[in-house]
RODO-2510 file (C-alpha; in nm, 4 decimals, decimal comma):
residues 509
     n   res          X          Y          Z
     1     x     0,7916    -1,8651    -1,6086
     2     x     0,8191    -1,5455    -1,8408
     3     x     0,9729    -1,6383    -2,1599
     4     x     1,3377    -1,4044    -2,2554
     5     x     1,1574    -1,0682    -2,3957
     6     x     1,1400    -0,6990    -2,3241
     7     x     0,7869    -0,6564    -2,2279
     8     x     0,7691    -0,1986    -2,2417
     9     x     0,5070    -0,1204    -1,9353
    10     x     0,3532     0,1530    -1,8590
    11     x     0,3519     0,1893    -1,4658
    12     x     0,0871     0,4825    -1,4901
    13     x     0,0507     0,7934    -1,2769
    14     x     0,2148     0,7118    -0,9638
    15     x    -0,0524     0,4912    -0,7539
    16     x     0,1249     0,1337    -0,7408
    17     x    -0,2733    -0,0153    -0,7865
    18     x    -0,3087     0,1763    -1,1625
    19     x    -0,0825    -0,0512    -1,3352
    20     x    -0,3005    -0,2685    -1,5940
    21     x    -0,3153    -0,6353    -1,4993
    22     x    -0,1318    -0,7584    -1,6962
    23     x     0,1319    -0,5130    -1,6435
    24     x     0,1398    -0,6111    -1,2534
    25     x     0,1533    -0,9890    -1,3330
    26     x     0,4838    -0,9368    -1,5831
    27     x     0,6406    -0,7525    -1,3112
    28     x     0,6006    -0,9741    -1,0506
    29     x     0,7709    -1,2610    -1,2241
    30     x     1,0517    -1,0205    -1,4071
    31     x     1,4218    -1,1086    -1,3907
    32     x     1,5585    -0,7547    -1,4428
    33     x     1,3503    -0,4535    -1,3676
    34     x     1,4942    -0,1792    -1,5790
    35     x     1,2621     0,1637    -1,4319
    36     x     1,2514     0,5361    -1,5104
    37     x     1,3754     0,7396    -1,1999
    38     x     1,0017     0,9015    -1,1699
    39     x     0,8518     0,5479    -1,1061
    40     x     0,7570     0,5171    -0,7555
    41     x     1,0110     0,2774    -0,5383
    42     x     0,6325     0,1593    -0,4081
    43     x     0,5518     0,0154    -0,7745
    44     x     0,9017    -0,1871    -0,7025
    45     x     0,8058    -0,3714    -0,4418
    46     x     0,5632    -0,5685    -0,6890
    47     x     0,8540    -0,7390    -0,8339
    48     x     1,0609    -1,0436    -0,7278
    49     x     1,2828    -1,0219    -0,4183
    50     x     1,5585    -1,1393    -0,6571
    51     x     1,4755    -0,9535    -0,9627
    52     x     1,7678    -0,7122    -1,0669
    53     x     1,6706    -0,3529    -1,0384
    54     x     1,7952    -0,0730    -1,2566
    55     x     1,7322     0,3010    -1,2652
    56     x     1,7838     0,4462    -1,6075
    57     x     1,7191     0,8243    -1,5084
    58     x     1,4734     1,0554    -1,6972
    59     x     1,1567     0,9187    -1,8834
    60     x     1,3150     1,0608    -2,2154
    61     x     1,6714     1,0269    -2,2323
    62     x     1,9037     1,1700    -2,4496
    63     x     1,9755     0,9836    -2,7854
    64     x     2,2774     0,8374    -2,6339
    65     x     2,1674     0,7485    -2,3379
    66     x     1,8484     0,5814    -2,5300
    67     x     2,0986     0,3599    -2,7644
    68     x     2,2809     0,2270    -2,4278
    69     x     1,9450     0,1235    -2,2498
    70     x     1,8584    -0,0461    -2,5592
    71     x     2,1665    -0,2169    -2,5808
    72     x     2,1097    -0,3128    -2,2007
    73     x     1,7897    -0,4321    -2,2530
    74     x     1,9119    -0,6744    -2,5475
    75     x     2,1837    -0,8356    -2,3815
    76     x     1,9664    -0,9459    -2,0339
    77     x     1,7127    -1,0893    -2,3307
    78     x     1,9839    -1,2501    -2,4692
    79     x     2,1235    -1,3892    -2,1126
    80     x     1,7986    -1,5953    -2,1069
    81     x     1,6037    -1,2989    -1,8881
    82     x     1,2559    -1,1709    -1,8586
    83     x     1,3240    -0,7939    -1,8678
    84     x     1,0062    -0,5314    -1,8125
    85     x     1,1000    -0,2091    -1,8773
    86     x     0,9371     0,0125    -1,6804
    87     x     0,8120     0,3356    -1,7690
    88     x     0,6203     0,6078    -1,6188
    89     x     0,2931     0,6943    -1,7285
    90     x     0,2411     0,5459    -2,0420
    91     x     0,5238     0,4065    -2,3064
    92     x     0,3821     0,5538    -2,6797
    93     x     0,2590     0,9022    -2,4555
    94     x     0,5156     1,1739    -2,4578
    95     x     0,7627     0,9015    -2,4155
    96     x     1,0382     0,6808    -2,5722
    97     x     0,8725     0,3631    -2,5472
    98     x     0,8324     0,3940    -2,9586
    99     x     1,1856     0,4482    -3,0197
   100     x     1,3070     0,1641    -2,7661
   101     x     1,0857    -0,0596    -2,9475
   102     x     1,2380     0,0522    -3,2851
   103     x     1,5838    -0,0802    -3,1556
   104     x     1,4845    -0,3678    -2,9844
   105     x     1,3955    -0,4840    -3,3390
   106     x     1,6719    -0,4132    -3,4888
   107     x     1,8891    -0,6429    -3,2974
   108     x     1,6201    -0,8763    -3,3351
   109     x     1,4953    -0,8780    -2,9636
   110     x     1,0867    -0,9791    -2,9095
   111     x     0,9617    -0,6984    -2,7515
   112     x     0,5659    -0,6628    -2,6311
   113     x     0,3718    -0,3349    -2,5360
   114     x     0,1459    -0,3063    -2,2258
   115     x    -0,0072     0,0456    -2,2123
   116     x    -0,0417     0,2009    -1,9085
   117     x    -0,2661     0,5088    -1,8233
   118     x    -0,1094     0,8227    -1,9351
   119     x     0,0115     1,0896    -1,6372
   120     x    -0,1753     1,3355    -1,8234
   121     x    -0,5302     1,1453    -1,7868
   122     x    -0,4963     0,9907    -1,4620
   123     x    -0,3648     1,3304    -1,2709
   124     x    -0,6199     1,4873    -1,3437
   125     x    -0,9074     1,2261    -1,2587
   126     x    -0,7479     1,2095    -0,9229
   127     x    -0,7578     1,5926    -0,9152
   128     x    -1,1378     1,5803    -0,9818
   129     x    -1,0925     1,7614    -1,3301
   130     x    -1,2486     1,5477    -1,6298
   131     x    -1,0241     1,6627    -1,9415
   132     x    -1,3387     1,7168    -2,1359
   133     x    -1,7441     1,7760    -2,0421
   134     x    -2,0636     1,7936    -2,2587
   135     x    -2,1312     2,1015    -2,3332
   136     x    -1,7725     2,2318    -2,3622
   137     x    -1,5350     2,2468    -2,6810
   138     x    -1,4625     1,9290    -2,8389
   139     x    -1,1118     2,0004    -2,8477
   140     x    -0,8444     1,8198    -2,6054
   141     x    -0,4876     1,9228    -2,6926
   142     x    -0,1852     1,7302    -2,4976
   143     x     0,1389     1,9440    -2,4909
   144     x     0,4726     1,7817    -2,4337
   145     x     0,6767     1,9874    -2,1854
   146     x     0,8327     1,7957    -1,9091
   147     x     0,8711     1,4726    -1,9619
   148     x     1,2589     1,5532    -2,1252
   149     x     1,3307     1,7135    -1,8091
   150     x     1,3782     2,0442    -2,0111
   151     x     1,3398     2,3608    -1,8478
   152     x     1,2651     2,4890    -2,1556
   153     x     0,9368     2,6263    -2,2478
   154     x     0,7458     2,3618    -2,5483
   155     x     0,8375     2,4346    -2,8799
   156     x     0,4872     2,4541    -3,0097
   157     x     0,2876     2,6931    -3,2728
   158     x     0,1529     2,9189    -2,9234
   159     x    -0,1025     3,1047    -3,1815
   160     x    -0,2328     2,7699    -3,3505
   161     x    -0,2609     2,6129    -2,9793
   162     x    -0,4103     2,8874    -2,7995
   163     x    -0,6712     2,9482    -3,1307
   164     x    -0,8043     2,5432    -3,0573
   165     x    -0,9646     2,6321    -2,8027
   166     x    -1,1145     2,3246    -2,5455
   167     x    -0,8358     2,1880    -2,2873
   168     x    -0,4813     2,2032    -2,3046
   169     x    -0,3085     1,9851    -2,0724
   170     x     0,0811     1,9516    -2,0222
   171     x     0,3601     1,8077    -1,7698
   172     x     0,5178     2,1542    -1,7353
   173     x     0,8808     2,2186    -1,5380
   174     x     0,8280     2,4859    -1,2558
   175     x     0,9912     2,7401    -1,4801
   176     x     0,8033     2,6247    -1,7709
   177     x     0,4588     2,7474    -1,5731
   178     x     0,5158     3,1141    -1,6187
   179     x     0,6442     3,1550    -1,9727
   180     x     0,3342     2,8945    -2,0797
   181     x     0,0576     3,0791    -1,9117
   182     x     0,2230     3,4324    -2,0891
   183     x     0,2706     3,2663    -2,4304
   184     x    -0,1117     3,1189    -2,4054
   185     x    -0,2461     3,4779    -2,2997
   186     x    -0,0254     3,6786    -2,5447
   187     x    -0,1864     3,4521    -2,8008
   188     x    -0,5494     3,4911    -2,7251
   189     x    -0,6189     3,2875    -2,4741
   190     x    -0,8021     3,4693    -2,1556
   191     x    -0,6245     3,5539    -1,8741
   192     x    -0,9077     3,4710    -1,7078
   193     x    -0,9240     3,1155    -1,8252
   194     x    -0,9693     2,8257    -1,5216
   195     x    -0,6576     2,6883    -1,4848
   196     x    -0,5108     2,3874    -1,2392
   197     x    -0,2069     2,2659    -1,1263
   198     x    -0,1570     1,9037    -1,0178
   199     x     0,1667     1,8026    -0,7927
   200     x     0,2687     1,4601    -0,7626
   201     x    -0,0559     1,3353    -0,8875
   202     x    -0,2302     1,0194    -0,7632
   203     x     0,0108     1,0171    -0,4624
   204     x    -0,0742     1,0510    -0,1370
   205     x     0,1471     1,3681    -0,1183
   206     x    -0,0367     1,5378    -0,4309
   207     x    -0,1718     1,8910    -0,4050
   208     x    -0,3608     2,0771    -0,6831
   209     x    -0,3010     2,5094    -0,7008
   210     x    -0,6263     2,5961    -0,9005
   211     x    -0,6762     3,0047    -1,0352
   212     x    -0,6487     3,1709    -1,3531
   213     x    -0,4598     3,1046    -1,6786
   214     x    -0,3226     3,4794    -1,5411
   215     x    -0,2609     3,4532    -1,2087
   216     x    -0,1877     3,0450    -1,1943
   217     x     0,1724     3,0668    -1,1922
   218     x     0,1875     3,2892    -0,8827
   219     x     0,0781     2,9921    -0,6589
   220     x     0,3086     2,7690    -0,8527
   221     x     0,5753     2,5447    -0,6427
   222     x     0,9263     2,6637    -0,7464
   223     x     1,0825     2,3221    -0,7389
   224     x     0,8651     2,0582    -0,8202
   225     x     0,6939     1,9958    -1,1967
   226     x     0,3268     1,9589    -1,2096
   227     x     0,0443     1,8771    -1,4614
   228     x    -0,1166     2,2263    -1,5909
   229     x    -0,4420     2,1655    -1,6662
   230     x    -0,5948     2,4835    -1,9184
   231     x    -0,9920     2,4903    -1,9675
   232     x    -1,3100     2,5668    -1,8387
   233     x    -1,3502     2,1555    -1,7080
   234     x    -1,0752     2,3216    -1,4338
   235     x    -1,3377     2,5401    -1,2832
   236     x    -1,4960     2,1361    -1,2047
   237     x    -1,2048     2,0494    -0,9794
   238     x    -1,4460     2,2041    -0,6511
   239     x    -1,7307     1,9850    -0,7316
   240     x    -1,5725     1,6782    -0,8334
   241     x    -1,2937     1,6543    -0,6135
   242     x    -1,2456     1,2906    -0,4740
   243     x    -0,9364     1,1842    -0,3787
   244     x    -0,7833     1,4429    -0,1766
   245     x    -1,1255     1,5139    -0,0019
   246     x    -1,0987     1,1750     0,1983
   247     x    -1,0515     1,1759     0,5902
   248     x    -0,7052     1,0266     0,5653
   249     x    -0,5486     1,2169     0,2563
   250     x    -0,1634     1,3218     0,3250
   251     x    -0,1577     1,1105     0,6423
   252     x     0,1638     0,9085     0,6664
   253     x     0,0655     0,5678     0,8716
   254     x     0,3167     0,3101     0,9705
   255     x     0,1856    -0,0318     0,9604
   256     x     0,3369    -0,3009     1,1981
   257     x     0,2082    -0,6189     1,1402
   258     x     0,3514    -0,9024     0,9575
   259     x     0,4121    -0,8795     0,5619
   260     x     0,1796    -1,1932     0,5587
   261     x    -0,1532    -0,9923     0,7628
   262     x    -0,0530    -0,6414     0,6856
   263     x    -0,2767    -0,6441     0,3394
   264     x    -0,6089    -0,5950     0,5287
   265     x    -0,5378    -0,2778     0,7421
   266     x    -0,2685    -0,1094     0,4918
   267     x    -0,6017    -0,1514     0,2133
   268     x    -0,8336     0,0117     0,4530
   269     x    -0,6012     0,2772     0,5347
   270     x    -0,5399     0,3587     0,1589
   271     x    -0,9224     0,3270     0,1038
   272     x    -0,9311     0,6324     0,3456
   273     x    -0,6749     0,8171     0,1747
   274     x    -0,3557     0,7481     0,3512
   275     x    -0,0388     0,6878     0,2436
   276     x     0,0102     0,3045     0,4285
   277     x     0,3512     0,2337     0,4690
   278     x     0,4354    -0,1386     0,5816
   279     x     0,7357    -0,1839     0,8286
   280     x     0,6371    -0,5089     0,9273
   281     x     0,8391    -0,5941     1,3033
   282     x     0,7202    -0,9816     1,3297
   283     x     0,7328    -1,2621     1,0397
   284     x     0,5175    -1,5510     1,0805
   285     x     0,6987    -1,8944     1,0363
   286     x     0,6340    -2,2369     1,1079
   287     x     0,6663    -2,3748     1,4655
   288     x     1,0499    -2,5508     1,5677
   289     x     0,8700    -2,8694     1,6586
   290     x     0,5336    -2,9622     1,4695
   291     x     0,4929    -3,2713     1,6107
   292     x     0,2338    -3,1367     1,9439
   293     x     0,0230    -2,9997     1,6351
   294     x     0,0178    -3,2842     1,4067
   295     x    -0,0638    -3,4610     1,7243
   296     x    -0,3715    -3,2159     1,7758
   297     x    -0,4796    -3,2647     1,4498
   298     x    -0,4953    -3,6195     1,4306
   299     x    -0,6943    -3,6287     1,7370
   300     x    -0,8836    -3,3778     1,6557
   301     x    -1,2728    -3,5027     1,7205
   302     x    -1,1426    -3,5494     2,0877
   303     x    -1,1613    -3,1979     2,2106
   304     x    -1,4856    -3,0459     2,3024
   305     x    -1,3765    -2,7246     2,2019
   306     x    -1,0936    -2,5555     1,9651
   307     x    -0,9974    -2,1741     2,1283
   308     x    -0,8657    -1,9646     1,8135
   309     x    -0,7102    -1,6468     1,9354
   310     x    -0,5749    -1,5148     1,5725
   311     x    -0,6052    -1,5330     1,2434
   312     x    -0,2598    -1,6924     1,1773
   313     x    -0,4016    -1,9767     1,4351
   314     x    -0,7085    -2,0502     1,2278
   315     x    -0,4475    -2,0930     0,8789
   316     x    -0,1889    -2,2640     1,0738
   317     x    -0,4389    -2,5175     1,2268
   318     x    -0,6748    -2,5729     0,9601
   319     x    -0,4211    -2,5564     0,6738
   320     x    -0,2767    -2,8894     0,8493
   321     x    -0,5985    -3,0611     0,9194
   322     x    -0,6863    -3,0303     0,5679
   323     x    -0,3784    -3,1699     0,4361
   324     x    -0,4069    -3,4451     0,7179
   325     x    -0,7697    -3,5681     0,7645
   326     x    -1,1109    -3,3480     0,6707
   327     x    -1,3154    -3,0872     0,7923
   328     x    -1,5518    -3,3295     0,9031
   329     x    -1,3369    -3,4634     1,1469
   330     x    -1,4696    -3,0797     1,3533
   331     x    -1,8233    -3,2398     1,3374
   332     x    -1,9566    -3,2383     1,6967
   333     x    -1,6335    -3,0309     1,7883
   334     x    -1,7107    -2,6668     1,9341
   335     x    -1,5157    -2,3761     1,8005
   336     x    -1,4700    -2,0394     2,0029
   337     x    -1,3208    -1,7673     1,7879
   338     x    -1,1262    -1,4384     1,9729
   339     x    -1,2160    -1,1293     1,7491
   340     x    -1,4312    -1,0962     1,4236
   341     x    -1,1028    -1,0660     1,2356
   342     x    -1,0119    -1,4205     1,3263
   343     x    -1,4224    -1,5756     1,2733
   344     x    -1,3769    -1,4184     0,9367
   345     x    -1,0952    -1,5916     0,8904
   346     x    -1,2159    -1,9385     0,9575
   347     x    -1,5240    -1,8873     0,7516
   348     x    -1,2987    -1,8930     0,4476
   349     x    -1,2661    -2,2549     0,5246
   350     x    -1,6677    -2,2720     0,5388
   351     x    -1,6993    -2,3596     0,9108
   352     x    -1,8934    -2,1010     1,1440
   353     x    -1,7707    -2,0152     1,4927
   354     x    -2,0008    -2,1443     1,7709
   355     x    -1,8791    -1,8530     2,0249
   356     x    -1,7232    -1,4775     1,9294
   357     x    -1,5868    -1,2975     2,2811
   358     x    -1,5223    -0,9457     2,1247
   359     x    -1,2141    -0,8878     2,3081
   360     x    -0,8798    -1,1361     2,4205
   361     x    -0,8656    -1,0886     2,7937
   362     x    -0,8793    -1,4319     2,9765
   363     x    -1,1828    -1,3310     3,2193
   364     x    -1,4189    -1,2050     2,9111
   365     x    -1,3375    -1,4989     2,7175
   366     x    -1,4181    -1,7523     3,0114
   367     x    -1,7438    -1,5399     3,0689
   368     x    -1,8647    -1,6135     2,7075
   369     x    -1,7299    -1,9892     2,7321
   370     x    -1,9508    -2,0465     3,0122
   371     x    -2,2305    -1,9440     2,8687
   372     x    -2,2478    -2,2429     2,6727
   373     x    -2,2610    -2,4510     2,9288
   374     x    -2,0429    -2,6415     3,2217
   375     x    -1,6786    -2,6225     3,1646
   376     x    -1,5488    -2,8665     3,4114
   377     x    -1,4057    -3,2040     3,2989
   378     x    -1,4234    -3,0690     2,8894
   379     x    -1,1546    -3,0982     2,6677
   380     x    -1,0507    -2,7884     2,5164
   381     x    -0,7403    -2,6977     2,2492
   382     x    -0,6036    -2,4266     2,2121
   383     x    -0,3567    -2,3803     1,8966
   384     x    -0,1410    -2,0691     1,9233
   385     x     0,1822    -1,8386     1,8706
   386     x     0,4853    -1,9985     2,0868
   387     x     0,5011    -1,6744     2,2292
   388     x     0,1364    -1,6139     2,3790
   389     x     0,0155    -1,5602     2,7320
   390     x    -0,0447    -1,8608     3,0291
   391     x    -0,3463    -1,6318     3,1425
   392     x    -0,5896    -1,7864     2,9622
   393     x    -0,4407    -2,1474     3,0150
   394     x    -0,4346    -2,0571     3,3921
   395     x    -0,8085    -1,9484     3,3965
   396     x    -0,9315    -2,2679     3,1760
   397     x    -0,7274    -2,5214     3,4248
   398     x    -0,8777    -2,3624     3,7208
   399     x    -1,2121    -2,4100     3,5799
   400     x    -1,1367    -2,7607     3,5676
   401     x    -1,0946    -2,8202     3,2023
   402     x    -0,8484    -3,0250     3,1061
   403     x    -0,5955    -2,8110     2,7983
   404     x    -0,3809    -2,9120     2,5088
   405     x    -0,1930    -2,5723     2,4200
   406     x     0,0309    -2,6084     2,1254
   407     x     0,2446    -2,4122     1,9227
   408     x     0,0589    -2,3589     1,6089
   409     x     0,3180    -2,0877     1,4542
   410     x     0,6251    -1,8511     1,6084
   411     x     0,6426    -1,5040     1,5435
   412     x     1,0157    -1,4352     1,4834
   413     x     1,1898    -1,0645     1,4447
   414     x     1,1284    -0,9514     1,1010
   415     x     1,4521    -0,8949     0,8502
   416     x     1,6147    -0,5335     0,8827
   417     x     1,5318    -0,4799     0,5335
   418     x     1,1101    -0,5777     0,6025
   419     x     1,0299    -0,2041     0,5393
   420     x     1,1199    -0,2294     0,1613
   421     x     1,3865     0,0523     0,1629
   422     x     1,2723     0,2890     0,3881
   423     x     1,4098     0,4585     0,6806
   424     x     1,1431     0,4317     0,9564
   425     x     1,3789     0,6035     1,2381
   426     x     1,4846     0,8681     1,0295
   427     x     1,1059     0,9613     0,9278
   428     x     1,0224     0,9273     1,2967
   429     x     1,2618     1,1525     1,3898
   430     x     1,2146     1,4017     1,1250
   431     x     0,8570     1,4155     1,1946
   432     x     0,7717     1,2785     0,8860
   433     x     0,4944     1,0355     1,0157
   434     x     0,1655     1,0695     1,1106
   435     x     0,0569     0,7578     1,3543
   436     x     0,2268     0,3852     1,4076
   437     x    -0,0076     0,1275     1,4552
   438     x     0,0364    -0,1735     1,6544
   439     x    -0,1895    -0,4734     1,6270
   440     x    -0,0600    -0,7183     1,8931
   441     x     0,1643    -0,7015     2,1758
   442     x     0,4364    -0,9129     1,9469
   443     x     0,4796    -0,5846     1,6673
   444     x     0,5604    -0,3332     1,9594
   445     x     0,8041    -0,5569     2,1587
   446     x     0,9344    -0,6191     1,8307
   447     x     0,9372    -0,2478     1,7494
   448     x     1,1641    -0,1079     2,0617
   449     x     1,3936    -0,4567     1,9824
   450     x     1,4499    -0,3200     1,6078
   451     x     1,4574     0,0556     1,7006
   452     x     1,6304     0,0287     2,0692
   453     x     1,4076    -0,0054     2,4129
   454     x     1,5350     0,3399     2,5434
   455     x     1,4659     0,5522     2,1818
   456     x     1,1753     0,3614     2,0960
   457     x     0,9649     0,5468     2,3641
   458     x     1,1395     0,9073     2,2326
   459     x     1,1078     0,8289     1,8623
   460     x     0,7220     0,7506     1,9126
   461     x     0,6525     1,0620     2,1353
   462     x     0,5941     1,3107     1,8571
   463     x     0,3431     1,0740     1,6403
   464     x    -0,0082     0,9135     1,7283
   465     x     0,0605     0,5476     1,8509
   466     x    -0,2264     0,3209     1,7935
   467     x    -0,3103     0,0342     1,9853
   468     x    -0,5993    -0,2574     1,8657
   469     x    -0,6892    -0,3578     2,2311
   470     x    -0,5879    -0,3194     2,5868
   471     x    -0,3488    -0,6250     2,5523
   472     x    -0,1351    -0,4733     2,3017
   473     x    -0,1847    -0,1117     2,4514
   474     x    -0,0455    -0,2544     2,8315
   475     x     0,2889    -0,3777     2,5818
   476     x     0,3435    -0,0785     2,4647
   477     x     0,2747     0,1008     2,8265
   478     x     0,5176    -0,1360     2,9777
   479     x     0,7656     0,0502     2,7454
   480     x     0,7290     0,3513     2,8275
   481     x     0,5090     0,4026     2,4766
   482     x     0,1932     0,5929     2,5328
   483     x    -0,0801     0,4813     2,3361
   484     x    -0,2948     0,7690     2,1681
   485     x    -0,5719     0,5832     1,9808
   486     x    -0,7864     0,2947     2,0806
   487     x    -1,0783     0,1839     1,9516
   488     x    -1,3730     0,0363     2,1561
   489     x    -1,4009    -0,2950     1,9441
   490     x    -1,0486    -0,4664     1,9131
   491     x    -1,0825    -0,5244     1,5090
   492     x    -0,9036    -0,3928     1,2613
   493     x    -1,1697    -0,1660     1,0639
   494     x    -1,2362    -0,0243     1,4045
   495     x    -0,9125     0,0688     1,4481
   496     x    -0,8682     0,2240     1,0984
   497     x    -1,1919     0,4207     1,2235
   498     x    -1,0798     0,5177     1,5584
   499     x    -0,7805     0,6967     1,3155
   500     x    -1,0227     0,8761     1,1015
   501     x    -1,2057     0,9764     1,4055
   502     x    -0,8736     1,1105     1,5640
   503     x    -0,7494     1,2535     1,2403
   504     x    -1,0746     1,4450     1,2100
   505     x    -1,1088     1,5967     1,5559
   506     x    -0,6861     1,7175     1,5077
   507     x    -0,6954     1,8732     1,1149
   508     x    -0,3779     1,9529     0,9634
   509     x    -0,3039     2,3581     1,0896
***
């Protein structure tokens, strides 16, 4: 546990994943959470389920406002809590991380410092603009402009600035674009300078305007701040653009599965540029009655083969036989494995599957089991979710094997607040997302349960539905939920691929 301190983080950019380390790990075992307003409610969902959350407003508050979040932060130190106080970009950058620290020892608090990378820096890698390049001027000059929330163009010497030459970078207010740009020129600076500007940088929603230090603040966005980027190293932004150039960029994607399996498919979607958000429909949770499985388990070395049909099987099953007996007790023991997701899986426990049908559909599974041989008279188990199918049971039992199904896990309906804050019907219906994926029959029964069988079908007629495999596809189907995208192999990189394939046949108009 996190001794009573202030620990000052920087939260970086905007992208949850560019918080330092050790920055993530204080987080996650916080008390209070004390966060600028520009921190990302994503970067929140690091921290405890209990941890106390409070917004504080600007990144630079007034001097009043400063003494009374000091004061805050003192008295949940002195209540025995681990407070991080969360700041955007980076805490001694354009910010008041110094002067927090300053009254934090005052009154005597401990306070530590974990840097985090500064908006200025990290916008612009993601924008494919380094800040300086051999070859260019040696001179990189950070202004401070909108990080007070001041509409106010920087009070700055304009002739000494625009006479450095090299790259001038600043956080500039949409009316602080203009007057900059005409203060730079009117001081020497060429109006025909490369210039950039960077929107909600390192987001999935970030755009970047580039032009001229003259004609930049004609594309500007009237609302919404940016980083202004001043140089030649702008002019790179064409060649070296990275993040924005991927096949998913700007792509809102629901994810479906459980909190527990969603990491796989929301990292692959990110990977691709998407912006992954979970709204998990089924938890995983232990079965009512573990007894049939404990039973299983102990007899284990009497089956001829073990069926696994999921991942959540293969740690269910193998997470009790390890605390029960050893793996040794498989030895002689055939294991047949539904999917590569779920052989993967039970190689983590260093035991290979004997059989892989590509697909769950009883028929192609029973095809591949008898190609290893007779089936009648064998003894096969088959640890599962309460929920699943008799198919498969059915075909095995009139193939003359004898079965032991057991409950192995249940996949309940997960918590209205699973989605971490955010309003899944209201983005459906506003058109605000891009595809829902579904990776089991379970999420999309769940899904018209949560959202309502009759507007389920409605709410998921304007967006791409995907489907892993015919199973989950026929679910959806029997819902009145037409399925848009489905991948020939029923894994989950193939389905993130089958999106990117979609995606790239259907650009954005």
């Amino acid at each position: 546990m996190t001794h009573p301190c202030v620990f000052i983080v920087g939260a970086g950019p905007g992208d949850p994943s560019l918080i330092s380390v050790r920055g993530r790990r204080l987080l996650e075992n916080a008390d209070v959470v004390v966060y600028d307003h520009q921190v990302l409610q994503a970067m929140l969902q690091l921290a405890r389920a209990d941890a106390e959350r409070i917004d504080v407003g600007p990144a630079a508050p007034r001097p009043m406002d400063q003494e009374a979040i000091s004061i805050l932060l003192a008295e949940k130190v002195r209540d025995g809590k681990s407070v991080v106080r969360l700041k955007w970009g980076d805490p001694f950058v354009f910010d008041s991380g110094g002067k927090e620290a300053l009254l934090l020892r005052e009154q005597g608090i401990p306070f530590e410092i974990v840097p985090g990378i500064p908006a200025a820096i990290g916008g612009a890698a993601y924008a494919g603009i380094p800040l300086t390049y051999p070859g260019t001027d040696d001179v990189l000059a950070f202004v401070r402009g909108h990080e007070g929330e001041s509409d106010e163009a920087p009070n700055v010497n304009w002739n000494g600035l625009a006479a450095l030459g090299g790259t001038i970078v600043c956080y500039a207010g949409a009316r602080q674009i203009g007057p900059i740009a005409e203060k730079l020129v009117a001081h020497g600076r060429p109006d025909d300078e490369p210039a950039a500007l960077v929107y909600k940088a390192t987001t999935a929603a970030q755009q970047t305007v580039t032009g001229t230090l003259g004609s930049i603040a004609a594309g500007a966005h009237v609302d919404a701040p940016a980083l202004f980027v001043i140089g030649r190293v702008a002019a790179l932004r064409e060649h070296l653009r990275w993040f924005d150039d991927r096949p998913l960029f700007g792509r809102r994607i629901v994810v479906t599965r459980s909190r527990e399996q969603a990491g796989e498919l929301m990292e692959m979607l990110e990977e691709r540029g998407a912006e992954a958000i979970a709204a998990p429909t089924i938890r995983i949770a232990a079965p009512d009655d573990d007894g049939p499985l404990d039973q299983a388990v102990a007899a284990v070395s009497s089956f001829d083969w073990i069926i696994f049909t999921s991942s959540n099987a293969v740690d269910s099953f193998m997470t009790r036989l390890t605390a029960a007996a050893d793996v040794r007790e498989l030895k002689g023991v055939r294991i047949c494995t539904v999917g590569p997701s779920t052989a993967s899986r039970l190689l983590r426990y260093g035991i290979r599957a004997d059989l892989m049908p590509a697909e769950y559909r009883a028929d192609a599974l029973m095809d591949t089991l008898r190609t290893a041989g007779p089936l009648r008279g064998k003894r096969v188990l088959l640890p599962r979710a309460d929920i699943s199918r008799d198919g498969l049971v059915d075909a095995l039992r009139q193939a003359g094997v004898e079965v032991v199904d057991v409950a192995a896990y249940r996949t309940t309906l997960a918590q209205s607040d699973a989605s971490g804050g955010r309003d899944i019907y209201r983005m459906l219906l506003d058109g605000e997302i891009d595809a829902v994926t579904f990776t089991s029959a379970s999420t999309v029964v769940n899904f018209a349960q949560i959202h309502g069988p009759e507007q389920a079908a409605d709410l998921l007629r304007g967006t791409v539905v995907a489907s892993i495999g015919p199973v989950t596809a026929q679910a959806a189907q029997q819902l009145g939920i037409v399925t848009t995208v489905q991948p020939e192999r029923y894994t989950i990189p193939d389905l993130v691929d089958a999106l990117v394939e979609h995606f790239r046949e259907r650009p954005r108009t």
